[in-house]
C-alpha positions as a printed Julia matrix, in Angstrom:
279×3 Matrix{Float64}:
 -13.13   -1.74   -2.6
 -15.39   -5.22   -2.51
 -12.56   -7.11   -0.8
 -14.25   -7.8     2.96
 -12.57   -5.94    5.75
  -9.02   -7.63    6.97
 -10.5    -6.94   10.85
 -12.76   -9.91   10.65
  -9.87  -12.3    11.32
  -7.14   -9.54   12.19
  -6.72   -8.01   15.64
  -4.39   -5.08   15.51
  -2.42   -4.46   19.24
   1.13   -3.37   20.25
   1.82   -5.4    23.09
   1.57   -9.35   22.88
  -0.61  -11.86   25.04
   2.05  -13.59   26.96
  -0.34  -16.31   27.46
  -0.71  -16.93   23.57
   2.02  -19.65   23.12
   0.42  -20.51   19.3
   2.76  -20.3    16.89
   3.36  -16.72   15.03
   3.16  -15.32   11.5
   6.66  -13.68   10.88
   6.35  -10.8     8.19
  10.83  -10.55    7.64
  12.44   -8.0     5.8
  15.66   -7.55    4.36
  17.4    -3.87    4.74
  16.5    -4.15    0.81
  12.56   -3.79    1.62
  12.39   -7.22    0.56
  10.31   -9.88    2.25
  11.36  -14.08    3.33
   9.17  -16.81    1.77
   8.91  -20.04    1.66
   8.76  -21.68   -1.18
   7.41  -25.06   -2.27
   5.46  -27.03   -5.27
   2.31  -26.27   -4.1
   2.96  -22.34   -2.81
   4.29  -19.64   -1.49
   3.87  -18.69    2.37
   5.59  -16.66    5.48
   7.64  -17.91    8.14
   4.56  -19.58   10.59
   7.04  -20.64   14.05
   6.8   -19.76   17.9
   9.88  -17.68   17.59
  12.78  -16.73   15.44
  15.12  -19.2    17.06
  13.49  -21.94   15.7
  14.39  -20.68   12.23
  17.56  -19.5    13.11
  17.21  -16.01   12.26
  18.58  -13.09   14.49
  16.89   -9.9    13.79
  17.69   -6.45   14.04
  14.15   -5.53   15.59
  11.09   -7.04   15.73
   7.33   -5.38   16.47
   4.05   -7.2    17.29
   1.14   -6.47   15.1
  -1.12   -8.31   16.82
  -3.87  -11.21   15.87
  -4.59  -13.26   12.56
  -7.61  -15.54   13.81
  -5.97  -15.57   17.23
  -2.26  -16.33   15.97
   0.24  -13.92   16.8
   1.7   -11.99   14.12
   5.59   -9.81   14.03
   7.75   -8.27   11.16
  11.16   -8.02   11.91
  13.9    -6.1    10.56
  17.08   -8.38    8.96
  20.31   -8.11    7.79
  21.24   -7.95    3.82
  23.52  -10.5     5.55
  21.51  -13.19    6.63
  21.7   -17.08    5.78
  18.05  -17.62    4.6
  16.51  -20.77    5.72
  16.62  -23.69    3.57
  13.87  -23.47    1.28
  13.21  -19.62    1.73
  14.21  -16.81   -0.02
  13.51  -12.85   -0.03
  10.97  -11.48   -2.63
   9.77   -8.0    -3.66
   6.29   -7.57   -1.95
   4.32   -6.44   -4.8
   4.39   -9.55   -6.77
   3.31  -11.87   -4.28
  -0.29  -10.33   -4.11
  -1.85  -13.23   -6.56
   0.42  -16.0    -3.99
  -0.12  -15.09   -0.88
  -3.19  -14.98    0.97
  -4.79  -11.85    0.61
  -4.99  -10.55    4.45
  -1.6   -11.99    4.69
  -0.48   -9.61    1.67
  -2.4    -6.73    3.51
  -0.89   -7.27    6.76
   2.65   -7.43    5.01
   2.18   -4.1     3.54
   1.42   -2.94    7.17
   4.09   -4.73    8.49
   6.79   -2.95    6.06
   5.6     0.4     7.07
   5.57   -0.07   10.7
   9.36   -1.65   10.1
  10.35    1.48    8.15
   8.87    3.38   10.64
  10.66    1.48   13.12
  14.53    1.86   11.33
  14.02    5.14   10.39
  12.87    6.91   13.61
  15.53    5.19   15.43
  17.04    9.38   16.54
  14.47   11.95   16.87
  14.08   14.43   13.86
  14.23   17.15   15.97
  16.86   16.74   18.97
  18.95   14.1    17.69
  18.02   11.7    20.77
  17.59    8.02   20.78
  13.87    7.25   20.36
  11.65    4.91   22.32
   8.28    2.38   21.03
   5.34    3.93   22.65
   3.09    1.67   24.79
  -0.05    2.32   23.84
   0.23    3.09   19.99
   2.52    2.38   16.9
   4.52    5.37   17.28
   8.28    6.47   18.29
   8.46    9.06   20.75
  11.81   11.12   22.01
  11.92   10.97   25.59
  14.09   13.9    25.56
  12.0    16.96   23.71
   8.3    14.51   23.34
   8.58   14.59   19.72
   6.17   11.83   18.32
   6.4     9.94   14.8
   3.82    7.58   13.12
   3.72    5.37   10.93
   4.52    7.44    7.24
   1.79    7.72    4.44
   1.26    9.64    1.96
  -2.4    10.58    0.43
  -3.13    9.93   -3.23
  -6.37   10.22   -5.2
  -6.98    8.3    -8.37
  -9.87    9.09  -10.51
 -12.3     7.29  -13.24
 -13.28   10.46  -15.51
 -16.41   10.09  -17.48
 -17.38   12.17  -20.7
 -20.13   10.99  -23.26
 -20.09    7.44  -21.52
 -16.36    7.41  -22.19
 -12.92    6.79  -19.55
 -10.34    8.74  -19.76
  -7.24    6.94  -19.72
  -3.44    8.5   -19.68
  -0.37    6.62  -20.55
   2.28    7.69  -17.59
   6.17    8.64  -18.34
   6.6     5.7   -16.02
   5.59    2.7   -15.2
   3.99   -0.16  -17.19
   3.59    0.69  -20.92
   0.23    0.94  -21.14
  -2.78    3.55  -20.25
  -4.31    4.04  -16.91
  -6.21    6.81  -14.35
  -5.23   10.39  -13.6
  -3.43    9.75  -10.01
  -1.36   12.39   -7.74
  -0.27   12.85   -4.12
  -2.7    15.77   -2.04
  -0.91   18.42   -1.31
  -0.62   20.75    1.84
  -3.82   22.71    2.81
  -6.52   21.33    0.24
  -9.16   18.6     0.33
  -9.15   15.23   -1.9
 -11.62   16.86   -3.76
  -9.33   19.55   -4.77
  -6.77   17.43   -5.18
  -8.72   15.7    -7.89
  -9.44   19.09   -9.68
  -5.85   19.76   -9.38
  -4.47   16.94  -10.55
  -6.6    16.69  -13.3
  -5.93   20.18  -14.52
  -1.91   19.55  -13.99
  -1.96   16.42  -15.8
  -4.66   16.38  -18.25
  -5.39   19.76  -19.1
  -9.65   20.4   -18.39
 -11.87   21.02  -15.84
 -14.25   18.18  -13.74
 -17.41   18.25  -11.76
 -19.61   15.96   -9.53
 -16.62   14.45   -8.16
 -17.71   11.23   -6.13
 -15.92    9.42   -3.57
 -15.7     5.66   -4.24
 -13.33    3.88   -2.12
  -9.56    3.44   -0.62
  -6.67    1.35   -0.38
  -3.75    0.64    1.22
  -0.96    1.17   -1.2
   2.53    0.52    0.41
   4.91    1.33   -2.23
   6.68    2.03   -0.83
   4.19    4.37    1.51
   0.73    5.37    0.07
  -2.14    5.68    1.02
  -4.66    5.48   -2.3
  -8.29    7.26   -1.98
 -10.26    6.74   -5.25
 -13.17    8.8    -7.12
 -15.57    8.86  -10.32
 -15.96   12.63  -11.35
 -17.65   13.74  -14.69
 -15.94   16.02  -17.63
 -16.73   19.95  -17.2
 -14.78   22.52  -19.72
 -11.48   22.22  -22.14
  -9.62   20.18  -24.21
  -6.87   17.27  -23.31
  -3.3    18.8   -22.67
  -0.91   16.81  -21.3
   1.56   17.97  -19.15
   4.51   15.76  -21.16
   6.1    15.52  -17.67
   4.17   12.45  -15.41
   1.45   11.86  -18.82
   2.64   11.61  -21.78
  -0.56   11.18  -23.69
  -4.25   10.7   -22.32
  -7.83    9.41  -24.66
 -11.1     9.03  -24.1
 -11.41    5.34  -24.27
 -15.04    3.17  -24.62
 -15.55    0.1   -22.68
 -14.92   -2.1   -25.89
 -11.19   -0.73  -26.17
 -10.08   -1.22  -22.61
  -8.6    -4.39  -21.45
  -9.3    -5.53  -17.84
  -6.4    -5.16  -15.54
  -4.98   -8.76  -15.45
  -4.27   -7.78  -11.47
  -6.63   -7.07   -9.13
  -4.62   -5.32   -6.52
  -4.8    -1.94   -7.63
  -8.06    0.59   -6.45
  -7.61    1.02  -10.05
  -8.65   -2.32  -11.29
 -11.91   -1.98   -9.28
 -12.88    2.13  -10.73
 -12.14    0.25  -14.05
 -14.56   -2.7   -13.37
 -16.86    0.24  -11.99
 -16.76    1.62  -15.68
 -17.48   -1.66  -17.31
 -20.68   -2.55  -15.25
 -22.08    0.89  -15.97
 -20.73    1.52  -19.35
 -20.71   -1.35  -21.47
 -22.73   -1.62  -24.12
């Protein structure tokens, strides 16, 4: 990705600076997944006070995340309940990634996980028992049997496949209505590379080669983690599986449209294809 990295201004930590009395970035979530704005003429932004009393807002939970150029930052868990302050209102995440601040969208997609992570691993998976915050780390531990959960995410590769200067592009049975990359969860006991052969073969049908690593992403929707490649065609003809694609093409550069949005990894392997493919 050519975004710069969100650790130049952001500080991740568990346990907050009692002597930092600044006021806080509050990253609030409804039991719906959905997060509180505010909302003026000018733009949307996050709840920016010293605490949650000042907004009236009782949480469930709340969890430090540390540092955004030295300002504390928390998400906290709400009820579906709650009076919203005047002038805010909860939104689906993804849509605020062209109105928000871009390391304030990144460290809201952290901030839902490590929620989720927080409601869900309330009883251990194992034993049953109430669960405790680790010190140290972003993690839930059972003080009865020492079982540990993390934060969730699940691996996905996405590839840009090249034959005869051409993209391959698949149409998915869900989603947007239009085409896209070849994109699948890693499985159990086989490397991203392999997962790229294998989801290519499931999906689309043919062989690859000189598979490339380009870049990753977080992708928290709801709890991704996206790891994108180039590779080259090998061997066989397009079959679609008619299950996740629906139909696939080699497309040139002069019949694909640029992604309008720029927050996918698969915005940037498209602009990858442009600057070394047009033309």
């Amino acid at each position: 990705m050519s975004r710069e990295s969100i650790y130049k201004r952001y500080i991740p930590a568990v346990t907050p600076d009692k002597e930092n009395d600044s006021p806080a970035y509050w990253f609030i979530f409804n039991q719906d997944d959905r997060m509180l704005v505010s909302i003026t003429s000018n733009n949307i932004d996050i709840p920016y006070a010293r605490s949650l009393e000042e907004l009236n807002i009782s949480p469930i939970r709340t969890q430090y995340l540390g540092t955004l150029e030295g300002h504390p930052c928390y998400c906290a868990e709400v009820d579906l309940q709650m009076n919203k302050p005047e002038g805010m209102v909860f939104k689906d995440l993804r849509p605020l990634y062209s109105l928000l601040d871009e390391d304030i969208f990144l460290l809201a997609g952290r901030a839902i996980q490590i929620v989720n992570l927080d409601k869900n691993h309330q009883f251990c998976s194992k034993c049953g028992s109430p669960t405790q915050k680790l010190e140290n780390e972003m993690a839930k531990i059972c003080p009865e049997c020492g079982f540990t959960s993390y934060t969730r995410l699940s691996p996905a590769v996405i590839t840009a496949i090249i034959k005869d200067s051409k993209i391959l592009m698949a149409k998915h049975s869900y989603g947007l209505n239009r085409y896209s990359l070849i994109a699948g969860f890693v499985e159990a006991g086989e490397t991203l590379e392999e997962a790229v052969e294998r989801e290519t073969m499931e999906e689309v049908g043919f062989m690859v080669k000189n598979i490339k690593y380009f870049g990753s992403q977080p992708w928290p929707f709801p709890h991704s983690f996206m790891i994108g490649f180039t590779a080259e065609y090998e061997s066989g003809e397009i079959h679609v599986d008619g299950n996740e694609i629906i139909d696939a093409k080699w497309f040139t550069a002069d019949e694909i449209e640029p992604f309008s949005s720029k927050i996918s990894i698969a915005s940037e392997l498209i602009d990858w294809y442009f600057e070394n493919y047009s033309g």
